[in-house]
CHARMM internal coordinates of N, CA and C (Angstrom, degrees):
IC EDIT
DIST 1 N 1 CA 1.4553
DIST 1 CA 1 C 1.5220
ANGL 1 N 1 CA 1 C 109.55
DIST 1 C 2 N 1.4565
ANGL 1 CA 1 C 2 N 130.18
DIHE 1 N 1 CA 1 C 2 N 47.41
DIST 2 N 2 CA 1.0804
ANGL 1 C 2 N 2 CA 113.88
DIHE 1 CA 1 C 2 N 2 CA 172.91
DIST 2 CA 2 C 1.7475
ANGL 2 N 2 CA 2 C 123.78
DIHE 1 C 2 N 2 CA 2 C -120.47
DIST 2 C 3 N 1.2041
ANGL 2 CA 2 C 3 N 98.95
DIHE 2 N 2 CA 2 C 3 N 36.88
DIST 3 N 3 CA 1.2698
ANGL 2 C 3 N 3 CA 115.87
DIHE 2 CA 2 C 3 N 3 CA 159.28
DIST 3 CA 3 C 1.4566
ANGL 3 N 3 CA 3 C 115.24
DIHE 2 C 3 N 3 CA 3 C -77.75
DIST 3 C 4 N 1.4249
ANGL 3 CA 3 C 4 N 99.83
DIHE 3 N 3 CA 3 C 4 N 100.49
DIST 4 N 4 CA 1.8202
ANGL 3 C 4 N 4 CA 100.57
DIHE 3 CA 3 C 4 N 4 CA 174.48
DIST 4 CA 4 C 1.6009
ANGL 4 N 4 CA 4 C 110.02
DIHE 3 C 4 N 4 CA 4 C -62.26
DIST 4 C 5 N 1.1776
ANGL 4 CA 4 C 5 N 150.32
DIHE 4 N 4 CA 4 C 5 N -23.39
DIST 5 N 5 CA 0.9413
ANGL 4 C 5 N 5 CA 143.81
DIHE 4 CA 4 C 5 N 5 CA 165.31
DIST 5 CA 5 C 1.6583
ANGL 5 N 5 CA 5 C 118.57
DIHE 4 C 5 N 5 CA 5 C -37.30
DIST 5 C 6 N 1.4361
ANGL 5 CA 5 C 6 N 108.14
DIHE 5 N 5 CA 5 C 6 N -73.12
DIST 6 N 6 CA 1.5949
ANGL 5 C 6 N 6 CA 128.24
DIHE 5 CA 5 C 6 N 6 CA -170.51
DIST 6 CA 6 C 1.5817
ANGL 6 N 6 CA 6 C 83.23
DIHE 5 C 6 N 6 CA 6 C -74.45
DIST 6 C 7 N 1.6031
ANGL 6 CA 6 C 7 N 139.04
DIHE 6 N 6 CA 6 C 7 N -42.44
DIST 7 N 7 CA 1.4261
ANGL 6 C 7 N 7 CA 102.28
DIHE 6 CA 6 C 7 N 7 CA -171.79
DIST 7 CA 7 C 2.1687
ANGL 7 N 7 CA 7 C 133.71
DIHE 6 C 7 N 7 CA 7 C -64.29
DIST 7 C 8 N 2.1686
ANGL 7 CA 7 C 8 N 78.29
DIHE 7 N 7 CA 7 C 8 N -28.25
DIST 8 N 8 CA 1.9357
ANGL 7 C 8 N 8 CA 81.58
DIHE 7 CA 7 C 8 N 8 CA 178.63
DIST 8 CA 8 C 1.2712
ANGL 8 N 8 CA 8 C 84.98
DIHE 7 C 8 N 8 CA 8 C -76.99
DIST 8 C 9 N 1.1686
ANGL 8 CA 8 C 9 N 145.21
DIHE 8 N 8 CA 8 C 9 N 15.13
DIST 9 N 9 CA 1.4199
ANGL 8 C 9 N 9 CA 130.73
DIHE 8 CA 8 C 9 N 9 CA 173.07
DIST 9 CA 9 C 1.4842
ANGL 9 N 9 CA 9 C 109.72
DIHE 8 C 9 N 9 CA 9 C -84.35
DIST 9 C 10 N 1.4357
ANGL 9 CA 9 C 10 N 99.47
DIHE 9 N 9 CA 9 C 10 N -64.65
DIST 10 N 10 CA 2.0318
ANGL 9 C 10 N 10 CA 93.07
DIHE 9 CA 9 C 10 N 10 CA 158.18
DIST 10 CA 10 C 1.1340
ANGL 10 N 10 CA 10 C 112.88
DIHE 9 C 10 N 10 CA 10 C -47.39
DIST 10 C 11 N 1.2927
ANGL 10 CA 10 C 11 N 151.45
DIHE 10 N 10 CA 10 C 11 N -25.83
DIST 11 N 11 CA 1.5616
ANGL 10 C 11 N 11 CA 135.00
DIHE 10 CA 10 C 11 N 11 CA -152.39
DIST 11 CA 11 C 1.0731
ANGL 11 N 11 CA 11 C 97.98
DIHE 10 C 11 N 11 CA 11 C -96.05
DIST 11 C 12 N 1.6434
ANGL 11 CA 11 C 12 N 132.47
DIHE 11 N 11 CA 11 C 12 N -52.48
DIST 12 N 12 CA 1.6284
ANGL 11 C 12 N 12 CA 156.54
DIHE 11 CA 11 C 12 N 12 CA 128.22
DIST 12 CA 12 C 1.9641
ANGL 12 N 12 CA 12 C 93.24
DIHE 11 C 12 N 12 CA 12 C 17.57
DIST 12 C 13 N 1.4568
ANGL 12 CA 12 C 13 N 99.50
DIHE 12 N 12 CA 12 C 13 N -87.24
DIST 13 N 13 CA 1.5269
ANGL 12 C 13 N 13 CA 122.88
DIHE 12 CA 12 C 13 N 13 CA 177.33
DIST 13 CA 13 C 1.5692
ANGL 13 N 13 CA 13 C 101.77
DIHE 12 C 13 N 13 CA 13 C -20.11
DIST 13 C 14 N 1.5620
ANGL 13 CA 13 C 14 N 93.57
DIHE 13 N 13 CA 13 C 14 N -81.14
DIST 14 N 14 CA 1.6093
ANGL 13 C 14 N 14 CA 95.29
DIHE 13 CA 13 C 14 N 14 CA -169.50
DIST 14 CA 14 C 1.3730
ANGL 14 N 14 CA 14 C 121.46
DIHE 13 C 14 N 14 CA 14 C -80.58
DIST 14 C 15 N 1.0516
ANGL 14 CA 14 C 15 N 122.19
DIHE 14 N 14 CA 14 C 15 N 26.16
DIST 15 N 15 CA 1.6290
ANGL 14 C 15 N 15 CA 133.36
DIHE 14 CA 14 C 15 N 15 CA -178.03
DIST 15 CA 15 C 1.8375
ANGL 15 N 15 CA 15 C 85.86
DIHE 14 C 15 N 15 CA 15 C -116.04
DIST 15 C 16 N 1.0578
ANGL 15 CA 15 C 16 N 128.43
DIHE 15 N 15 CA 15 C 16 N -6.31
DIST 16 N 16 CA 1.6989
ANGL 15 C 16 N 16 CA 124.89
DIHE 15 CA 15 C 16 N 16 CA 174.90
DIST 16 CA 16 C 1.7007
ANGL 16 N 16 CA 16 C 98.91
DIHE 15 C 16 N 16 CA 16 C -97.76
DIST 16 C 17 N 1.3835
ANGL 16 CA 16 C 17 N 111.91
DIHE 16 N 16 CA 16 C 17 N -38.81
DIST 17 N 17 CA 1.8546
ANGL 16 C 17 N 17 CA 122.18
DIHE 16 CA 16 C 17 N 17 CA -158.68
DIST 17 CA 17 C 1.6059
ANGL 17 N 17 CA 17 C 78.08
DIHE 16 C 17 N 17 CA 17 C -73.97
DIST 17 C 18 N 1.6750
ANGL 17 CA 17 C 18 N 125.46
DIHE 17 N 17 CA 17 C 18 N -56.13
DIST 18 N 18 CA 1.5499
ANGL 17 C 18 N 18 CA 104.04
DIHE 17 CA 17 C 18 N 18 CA -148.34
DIST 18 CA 18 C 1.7194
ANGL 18 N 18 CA 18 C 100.47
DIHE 17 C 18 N 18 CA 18 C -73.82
DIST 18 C 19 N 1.0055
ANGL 18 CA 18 C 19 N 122.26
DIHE 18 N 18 CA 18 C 19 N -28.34
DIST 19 N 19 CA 1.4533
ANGL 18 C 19 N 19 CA 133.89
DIHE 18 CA 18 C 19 N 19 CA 173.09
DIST 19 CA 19 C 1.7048
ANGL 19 N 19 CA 19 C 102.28
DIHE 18 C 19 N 19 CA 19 C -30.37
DIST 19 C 20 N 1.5825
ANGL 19 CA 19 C 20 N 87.59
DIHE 19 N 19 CA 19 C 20 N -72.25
DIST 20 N 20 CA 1.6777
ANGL 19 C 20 N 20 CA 98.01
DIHE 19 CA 19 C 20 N 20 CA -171.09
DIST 20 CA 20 C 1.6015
ANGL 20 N 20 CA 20 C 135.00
DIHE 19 C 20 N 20 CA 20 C -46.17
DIST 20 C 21 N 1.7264
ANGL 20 CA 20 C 21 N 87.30
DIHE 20 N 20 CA 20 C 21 N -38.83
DIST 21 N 21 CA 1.4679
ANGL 20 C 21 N 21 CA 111.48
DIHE 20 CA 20 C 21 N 21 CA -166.89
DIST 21 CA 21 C 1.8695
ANGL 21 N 21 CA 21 C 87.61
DIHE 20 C 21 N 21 CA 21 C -79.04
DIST 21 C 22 N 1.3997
ANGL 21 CA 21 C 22 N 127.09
DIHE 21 N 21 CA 21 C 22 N -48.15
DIST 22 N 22 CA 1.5638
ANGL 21 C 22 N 22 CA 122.68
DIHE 21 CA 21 C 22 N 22 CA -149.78
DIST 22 CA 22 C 1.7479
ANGL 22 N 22 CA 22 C 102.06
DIHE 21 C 22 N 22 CA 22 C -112.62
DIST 22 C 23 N 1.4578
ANGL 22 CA 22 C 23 N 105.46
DIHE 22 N 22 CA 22 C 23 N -21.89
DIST 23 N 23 CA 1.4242
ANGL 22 C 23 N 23 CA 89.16
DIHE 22 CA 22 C 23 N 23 CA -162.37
DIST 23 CA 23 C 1.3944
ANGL 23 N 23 CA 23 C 128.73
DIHE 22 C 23 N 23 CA 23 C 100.80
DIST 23 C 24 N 1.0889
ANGL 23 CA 23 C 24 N 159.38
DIHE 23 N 23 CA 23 C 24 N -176.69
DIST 24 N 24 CA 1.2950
ANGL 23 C 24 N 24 CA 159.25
DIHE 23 CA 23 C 24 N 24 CA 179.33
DIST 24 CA 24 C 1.6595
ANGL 24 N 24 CA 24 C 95.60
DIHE 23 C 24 N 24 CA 24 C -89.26
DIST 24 C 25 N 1.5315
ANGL 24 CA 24 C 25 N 97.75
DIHE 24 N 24 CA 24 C 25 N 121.63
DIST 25 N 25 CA 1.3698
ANGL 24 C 25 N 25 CA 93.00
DIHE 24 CA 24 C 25 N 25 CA 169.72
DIST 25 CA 25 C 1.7053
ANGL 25 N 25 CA 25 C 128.14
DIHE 24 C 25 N 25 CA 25 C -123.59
DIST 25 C 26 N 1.1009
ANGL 25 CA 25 C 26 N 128.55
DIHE 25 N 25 CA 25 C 26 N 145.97
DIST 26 N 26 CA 1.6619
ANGL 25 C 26 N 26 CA 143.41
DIHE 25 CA 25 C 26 N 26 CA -176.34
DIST 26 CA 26 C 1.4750
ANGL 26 N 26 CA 26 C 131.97
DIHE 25 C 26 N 26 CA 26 C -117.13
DIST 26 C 27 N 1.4433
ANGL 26 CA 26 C 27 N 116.62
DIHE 26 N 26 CA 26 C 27 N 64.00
DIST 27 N 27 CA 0.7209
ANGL 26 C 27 N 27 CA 95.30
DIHE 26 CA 26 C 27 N 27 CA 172.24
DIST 27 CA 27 C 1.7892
ANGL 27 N 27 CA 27 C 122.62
DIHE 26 C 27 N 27 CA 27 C -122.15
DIST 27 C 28 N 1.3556
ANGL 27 CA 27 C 28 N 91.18
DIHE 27 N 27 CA 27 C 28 N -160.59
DIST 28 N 28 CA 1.8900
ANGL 27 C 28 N 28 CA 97.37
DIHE 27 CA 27 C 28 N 28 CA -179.47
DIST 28 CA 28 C 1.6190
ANGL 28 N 28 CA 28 C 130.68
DIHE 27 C 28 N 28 CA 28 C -52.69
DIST 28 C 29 N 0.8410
ANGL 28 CA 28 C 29 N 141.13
DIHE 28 N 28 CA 28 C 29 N 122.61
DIST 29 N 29 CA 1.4633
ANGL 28 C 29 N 29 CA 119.18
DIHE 28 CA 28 C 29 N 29 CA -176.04
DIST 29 CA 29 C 1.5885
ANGL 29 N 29 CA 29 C 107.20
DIHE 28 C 29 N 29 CA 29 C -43.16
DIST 29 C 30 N 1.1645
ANGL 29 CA 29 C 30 N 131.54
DIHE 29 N 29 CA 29 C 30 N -51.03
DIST 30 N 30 CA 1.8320
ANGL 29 C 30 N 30 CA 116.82
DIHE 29 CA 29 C 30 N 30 CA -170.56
DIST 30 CA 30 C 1.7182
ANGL 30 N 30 CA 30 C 96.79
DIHE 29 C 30 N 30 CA 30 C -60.11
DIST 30 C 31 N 1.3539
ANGL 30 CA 30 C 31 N 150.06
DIHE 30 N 30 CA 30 C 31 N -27.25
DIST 31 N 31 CA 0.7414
ANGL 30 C 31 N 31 CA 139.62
DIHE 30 CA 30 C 31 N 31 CA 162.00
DIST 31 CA 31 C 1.5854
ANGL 31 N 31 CA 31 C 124.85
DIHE 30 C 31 N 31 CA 31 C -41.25
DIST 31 C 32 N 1.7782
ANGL 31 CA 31 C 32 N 93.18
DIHE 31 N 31 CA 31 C 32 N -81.22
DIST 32 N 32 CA 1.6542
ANGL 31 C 32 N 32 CA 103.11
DIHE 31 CA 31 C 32 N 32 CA 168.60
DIST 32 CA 32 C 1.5852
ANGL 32 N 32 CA 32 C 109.48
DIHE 31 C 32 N 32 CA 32 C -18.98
DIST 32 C 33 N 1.4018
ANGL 32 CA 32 C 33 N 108.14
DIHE 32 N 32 CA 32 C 33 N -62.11
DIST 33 N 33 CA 1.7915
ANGL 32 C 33 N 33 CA 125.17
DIHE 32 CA 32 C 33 N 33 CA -156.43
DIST 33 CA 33 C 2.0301
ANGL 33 N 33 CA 33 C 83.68
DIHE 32 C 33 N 33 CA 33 C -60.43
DIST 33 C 34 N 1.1769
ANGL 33 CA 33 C 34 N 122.57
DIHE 33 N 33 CA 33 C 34 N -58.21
DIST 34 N 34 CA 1.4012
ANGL 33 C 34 N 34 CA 114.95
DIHE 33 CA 33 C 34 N 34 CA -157.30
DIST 34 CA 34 C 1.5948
ANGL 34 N 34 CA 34 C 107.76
DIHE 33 C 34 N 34 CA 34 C -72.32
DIST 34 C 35 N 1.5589
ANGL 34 CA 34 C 35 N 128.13
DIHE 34 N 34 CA 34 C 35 N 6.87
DIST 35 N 35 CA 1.2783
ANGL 34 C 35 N 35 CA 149.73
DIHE 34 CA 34 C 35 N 35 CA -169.22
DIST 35 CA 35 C 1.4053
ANGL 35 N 35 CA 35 C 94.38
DIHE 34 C 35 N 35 CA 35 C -101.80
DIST 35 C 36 N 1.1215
ANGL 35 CA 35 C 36 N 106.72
DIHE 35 N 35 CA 35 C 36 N -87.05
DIST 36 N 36 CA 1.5972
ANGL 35 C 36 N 36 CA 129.73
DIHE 35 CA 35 C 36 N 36 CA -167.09
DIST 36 CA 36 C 2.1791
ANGL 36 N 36 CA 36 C 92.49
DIHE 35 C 36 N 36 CA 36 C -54.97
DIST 36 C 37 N 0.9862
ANGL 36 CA 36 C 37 N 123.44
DIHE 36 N 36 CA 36 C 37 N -50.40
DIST 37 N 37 CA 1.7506
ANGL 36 C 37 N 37 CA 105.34
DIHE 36 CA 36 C 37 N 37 CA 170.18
DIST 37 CA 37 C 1.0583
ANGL 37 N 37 CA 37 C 114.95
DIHE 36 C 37 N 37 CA 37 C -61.06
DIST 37 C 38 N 1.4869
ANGL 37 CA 37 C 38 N 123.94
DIHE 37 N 37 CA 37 C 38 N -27.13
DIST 38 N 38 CA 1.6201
ANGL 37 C 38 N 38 CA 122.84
DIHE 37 CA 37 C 38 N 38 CA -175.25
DIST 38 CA 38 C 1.8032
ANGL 38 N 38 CA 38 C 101.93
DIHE 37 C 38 N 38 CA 38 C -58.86
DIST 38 C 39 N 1.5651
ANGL 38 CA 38 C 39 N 91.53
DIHE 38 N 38 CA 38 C 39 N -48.42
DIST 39 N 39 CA 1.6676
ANGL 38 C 39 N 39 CA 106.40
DIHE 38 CA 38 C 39 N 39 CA -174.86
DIST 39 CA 39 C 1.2167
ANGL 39 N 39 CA 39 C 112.38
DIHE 38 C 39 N 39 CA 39 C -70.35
DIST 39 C 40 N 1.5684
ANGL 39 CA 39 C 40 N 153.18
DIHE 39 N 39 CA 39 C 40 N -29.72
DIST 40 N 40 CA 1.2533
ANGL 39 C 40 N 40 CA 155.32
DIHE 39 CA 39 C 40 N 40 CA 157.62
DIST 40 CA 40 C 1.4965
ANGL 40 N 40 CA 40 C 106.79
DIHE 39 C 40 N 40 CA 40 C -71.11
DIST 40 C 41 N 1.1076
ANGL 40 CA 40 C 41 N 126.32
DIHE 40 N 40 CA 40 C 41 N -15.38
DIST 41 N 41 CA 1.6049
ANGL 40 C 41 N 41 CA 125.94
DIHE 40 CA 40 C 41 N 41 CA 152.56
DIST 41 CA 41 C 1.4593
ANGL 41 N 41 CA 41 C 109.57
DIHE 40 C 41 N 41 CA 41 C -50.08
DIST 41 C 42 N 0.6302
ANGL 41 CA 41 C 42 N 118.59
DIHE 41 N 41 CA 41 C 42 N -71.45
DIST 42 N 42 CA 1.6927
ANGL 41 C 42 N 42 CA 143.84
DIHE 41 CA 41 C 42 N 42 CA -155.21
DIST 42 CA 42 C 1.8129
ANGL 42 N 42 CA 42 C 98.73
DIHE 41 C 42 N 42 CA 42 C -68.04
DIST 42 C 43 N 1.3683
ANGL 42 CA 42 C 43 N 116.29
DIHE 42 N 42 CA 42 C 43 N -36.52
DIST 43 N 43 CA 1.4917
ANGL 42 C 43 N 43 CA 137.69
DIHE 42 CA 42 C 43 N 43 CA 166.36
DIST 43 CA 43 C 1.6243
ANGL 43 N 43 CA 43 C 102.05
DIHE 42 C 43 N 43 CA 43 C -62.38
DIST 43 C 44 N 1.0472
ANGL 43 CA 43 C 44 N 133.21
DIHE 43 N 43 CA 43 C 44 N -77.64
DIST 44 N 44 CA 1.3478
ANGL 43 C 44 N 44 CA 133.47
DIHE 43 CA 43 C 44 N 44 CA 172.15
DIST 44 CA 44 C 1.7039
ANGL 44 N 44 CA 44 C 124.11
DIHE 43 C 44 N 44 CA 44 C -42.86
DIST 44 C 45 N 1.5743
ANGL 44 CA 44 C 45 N 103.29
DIHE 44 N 44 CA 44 C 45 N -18.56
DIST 45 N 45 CA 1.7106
ANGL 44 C 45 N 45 CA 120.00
DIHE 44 CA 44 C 45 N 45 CA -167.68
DIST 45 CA 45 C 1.4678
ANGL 45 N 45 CA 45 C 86.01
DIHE 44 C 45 N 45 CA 45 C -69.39
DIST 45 C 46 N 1.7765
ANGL 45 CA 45 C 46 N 103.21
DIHE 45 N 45 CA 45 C 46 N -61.12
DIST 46 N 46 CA 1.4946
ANGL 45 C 46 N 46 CA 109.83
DIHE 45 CA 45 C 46 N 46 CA -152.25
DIST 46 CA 46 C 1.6788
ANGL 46 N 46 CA 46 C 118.95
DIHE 45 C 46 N 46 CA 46 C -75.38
DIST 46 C 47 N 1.8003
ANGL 46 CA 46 C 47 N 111.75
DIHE 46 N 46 CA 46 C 47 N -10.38
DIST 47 N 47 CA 0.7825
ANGL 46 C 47 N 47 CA 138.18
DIHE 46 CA 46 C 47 N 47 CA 175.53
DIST 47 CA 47 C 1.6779
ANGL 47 N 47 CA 47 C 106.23
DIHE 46 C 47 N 47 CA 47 C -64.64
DIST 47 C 48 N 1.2541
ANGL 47 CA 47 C 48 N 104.48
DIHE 47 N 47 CA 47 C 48 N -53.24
DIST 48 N 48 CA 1.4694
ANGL 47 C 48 N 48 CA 102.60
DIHE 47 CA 47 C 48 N 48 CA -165.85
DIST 48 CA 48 C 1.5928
ANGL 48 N 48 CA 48 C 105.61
DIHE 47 C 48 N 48 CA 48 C -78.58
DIST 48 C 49 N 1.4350
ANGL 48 CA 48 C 49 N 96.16
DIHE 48 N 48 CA 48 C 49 N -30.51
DIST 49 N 49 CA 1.6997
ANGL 48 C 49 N 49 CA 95.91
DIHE 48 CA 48 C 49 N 49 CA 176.66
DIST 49 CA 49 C 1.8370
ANGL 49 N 49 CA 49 C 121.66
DIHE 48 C 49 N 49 CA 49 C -67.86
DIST 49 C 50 N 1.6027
ANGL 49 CA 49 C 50 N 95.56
DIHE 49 N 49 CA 49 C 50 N -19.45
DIST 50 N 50 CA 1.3295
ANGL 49 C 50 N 50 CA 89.16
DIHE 49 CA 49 C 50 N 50 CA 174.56
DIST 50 CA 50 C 1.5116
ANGL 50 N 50 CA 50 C 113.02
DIHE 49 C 50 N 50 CA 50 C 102.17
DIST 50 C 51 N 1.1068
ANGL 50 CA 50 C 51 N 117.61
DIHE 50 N 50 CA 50 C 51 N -12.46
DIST 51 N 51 CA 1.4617
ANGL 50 C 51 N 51 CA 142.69
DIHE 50 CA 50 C 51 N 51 CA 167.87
DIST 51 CA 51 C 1.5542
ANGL 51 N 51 CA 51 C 129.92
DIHE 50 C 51 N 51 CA 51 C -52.16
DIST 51 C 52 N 1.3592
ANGL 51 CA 51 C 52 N 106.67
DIHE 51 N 51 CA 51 C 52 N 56.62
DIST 52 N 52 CA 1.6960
ANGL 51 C 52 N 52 CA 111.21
DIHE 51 CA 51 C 52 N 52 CA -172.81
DIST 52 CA 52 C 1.4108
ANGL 52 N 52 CA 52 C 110.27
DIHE 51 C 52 N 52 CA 52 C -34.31
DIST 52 C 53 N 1.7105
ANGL 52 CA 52 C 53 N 118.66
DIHE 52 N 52 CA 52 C 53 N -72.22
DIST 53 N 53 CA 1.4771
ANGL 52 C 53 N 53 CA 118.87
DIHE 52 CA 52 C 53 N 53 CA 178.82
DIST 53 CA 53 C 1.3277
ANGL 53 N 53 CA 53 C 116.49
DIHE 52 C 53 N 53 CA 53 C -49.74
DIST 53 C 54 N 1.2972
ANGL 53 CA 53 C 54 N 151.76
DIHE 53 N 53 CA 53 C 54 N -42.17
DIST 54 N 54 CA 1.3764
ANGL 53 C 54 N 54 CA 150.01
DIHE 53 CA 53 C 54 N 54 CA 150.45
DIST 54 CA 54 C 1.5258
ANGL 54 N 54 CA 54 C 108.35
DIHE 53 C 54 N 54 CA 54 C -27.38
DIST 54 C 55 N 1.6169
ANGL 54 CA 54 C 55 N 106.67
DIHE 54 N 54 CA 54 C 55 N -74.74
DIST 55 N 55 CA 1.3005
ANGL 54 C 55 N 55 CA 113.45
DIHE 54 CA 54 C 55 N 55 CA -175.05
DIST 55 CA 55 C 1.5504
ANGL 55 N 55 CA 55 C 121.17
DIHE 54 C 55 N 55 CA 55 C -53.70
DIST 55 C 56 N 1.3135
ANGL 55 CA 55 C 56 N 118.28
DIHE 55 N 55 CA 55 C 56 N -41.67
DIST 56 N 56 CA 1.9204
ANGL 55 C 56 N 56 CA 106.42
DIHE 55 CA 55 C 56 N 56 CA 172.26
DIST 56 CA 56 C 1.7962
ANGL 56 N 56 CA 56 C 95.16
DIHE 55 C 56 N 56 CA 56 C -70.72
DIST 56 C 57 N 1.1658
ANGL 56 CA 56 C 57 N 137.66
DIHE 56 N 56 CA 56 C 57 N -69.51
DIST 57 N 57 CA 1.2536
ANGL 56 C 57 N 57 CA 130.37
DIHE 56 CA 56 C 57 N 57 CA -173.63
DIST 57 CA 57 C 1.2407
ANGL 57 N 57 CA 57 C 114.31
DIHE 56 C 57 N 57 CA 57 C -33.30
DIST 57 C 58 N 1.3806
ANGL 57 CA 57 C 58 N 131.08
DIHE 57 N 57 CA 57 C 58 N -36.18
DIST 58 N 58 CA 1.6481
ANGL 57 C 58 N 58 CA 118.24
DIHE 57 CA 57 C 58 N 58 CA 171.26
DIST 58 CA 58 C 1.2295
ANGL 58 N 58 CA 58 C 100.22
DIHE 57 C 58 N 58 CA 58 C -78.51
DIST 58 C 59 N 1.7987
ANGL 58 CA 58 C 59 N 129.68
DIHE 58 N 58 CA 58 C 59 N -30.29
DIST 59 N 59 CA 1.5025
ANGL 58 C 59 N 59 CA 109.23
DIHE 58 CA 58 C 59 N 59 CA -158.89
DIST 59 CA 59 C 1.8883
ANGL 59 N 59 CA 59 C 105.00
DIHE 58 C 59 N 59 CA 59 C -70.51
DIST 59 C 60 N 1.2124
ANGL 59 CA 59 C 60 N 106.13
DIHE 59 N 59 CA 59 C 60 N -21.58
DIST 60 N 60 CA 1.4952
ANGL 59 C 60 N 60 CA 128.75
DIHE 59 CA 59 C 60 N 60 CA -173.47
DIST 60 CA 60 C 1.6246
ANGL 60 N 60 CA 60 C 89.07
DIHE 59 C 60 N 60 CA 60 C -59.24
DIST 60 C 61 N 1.4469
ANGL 60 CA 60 C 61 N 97.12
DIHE 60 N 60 CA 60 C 61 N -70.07
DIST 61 N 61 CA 2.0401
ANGL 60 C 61 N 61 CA 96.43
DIHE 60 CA 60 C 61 N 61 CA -167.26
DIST 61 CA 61 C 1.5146
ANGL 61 N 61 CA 61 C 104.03
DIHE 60 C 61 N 61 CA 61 C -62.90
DIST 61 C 62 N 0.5988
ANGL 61 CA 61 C 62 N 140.68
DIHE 61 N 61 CA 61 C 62 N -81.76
DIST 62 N 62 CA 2.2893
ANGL 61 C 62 N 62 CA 125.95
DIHE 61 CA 61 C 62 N 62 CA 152.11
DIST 62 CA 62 C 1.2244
ANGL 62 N 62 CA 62 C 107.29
DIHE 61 C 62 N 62 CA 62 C 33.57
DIST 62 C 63 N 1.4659
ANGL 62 CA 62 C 63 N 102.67
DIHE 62 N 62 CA 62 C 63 N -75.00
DIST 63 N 63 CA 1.8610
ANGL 62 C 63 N 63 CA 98.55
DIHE 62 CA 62 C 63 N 63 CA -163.77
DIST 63 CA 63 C 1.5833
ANGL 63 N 63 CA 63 C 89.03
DIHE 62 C 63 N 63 CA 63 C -96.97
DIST 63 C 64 N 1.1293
ANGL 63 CA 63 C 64 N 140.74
DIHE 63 N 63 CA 63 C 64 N -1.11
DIST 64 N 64 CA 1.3069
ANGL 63 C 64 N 64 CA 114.59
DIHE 63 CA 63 C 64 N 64 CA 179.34
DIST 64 CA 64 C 1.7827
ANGL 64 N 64 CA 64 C 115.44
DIHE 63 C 64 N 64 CA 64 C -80.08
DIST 64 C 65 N 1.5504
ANGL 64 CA 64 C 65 N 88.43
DIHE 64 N 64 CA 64 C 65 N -45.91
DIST 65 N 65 CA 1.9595
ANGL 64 C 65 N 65 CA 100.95
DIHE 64 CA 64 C 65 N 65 CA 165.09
DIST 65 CA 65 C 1.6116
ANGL 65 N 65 CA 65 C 108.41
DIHE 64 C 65 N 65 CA 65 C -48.85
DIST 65 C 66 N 1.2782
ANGL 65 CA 65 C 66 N 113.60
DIHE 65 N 65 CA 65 C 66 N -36.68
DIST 66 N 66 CA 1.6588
ANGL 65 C 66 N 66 CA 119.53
DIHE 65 CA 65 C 66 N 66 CA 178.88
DIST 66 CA 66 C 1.4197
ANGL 66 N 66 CA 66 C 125.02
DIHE 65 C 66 N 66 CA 66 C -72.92
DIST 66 C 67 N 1.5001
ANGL 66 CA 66 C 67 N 104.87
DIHE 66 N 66 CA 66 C 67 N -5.99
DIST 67 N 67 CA 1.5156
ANGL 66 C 67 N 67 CA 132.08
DIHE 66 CA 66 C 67 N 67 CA -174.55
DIST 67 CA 67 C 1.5927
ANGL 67 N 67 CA 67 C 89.14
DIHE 66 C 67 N 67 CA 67 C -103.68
DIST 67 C 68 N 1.4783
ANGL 67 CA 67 C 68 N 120.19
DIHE 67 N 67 CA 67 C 68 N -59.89
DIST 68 N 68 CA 1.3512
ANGL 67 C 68 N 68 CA 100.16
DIHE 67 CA 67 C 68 N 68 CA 176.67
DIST 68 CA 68 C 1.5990
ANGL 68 N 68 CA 68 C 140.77
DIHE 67 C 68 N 68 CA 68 C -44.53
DIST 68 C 69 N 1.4954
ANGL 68 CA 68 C 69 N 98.02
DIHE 68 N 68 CA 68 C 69 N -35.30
DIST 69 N 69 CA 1.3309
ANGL 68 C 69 N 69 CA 105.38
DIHE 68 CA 68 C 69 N 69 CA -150.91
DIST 69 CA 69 C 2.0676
ANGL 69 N 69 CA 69 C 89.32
DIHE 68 C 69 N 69 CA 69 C -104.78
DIST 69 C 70 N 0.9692
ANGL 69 CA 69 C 70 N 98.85
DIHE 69 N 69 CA 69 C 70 N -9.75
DIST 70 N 70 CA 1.9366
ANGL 69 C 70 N 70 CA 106.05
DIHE 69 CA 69 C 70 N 70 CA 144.64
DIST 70 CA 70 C 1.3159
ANGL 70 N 70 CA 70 C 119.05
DIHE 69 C 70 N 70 CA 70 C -47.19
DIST 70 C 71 N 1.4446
ANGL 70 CA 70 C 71 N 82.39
DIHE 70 N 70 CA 70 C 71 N -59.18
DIST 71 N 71 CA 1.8835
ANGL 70 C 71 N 71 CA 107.16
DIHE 70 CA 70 C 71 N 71 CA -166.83
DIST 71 CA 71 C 1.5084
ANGL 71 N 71 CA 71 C 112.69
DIHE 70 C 71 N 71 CA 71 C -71.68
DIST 71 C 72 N 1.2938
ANGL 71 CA 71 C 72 N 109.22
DIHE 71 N 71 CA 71 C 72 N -15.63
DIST 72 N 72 CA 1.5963
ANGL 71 C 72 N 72 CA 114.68
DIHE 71 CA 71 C 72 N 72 CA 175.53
DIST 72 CA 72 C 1.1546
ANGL 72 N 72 CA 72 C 134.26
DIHE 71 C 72 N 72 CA 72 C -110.84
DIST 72 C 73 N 1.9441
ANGL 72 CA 72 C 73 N 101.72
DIHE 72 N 72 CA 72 C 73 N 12.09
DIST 73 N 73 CA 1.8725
ANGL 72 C 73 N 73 CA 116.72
DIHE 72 CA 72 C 73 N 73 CA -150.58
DIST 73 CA 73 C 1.6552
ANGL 73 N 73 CA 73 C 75.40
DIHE 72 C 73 N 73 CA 73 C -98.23
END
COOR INIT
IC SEED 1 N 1 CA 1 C
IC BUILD
């Protein structure tokens, strides 16, 4: 998977899914920060479990929340 193309393409993807599911979102930076650790939690989960498909799919939602909270600074 290291075609940067197809990857902002996943990030692209799920920067449309969190849209859909939440809406445009705004919040505070200590927020963002307690979002984006929730989501690098979940990166480290699948990590330790060993879980490739888990692990790129969270690394995807990672920078996409990090795209949000771009999008909201």
């Amino acid at each position: 998977m290291n075609n940067r193309g197809y990857i902002w393409e996943r990030i692209c993807e799920e920067r449309r899914r969190q849209e859909a599911k939440w809406g445009e979102q705004h919040h505070i930076p200590v927020v963002w920060s307690a979002i984006l650790s929730e989501e690098a939690g979940e990166v480290a989960k699948a990590a330790l479990e060993v879980n490739h498909a888990d692990y790129v799919r969270e690394l995807v939602q990672v920078a996409a929340v990090a795209v949000a909270a771009l999008e909201s600074a």
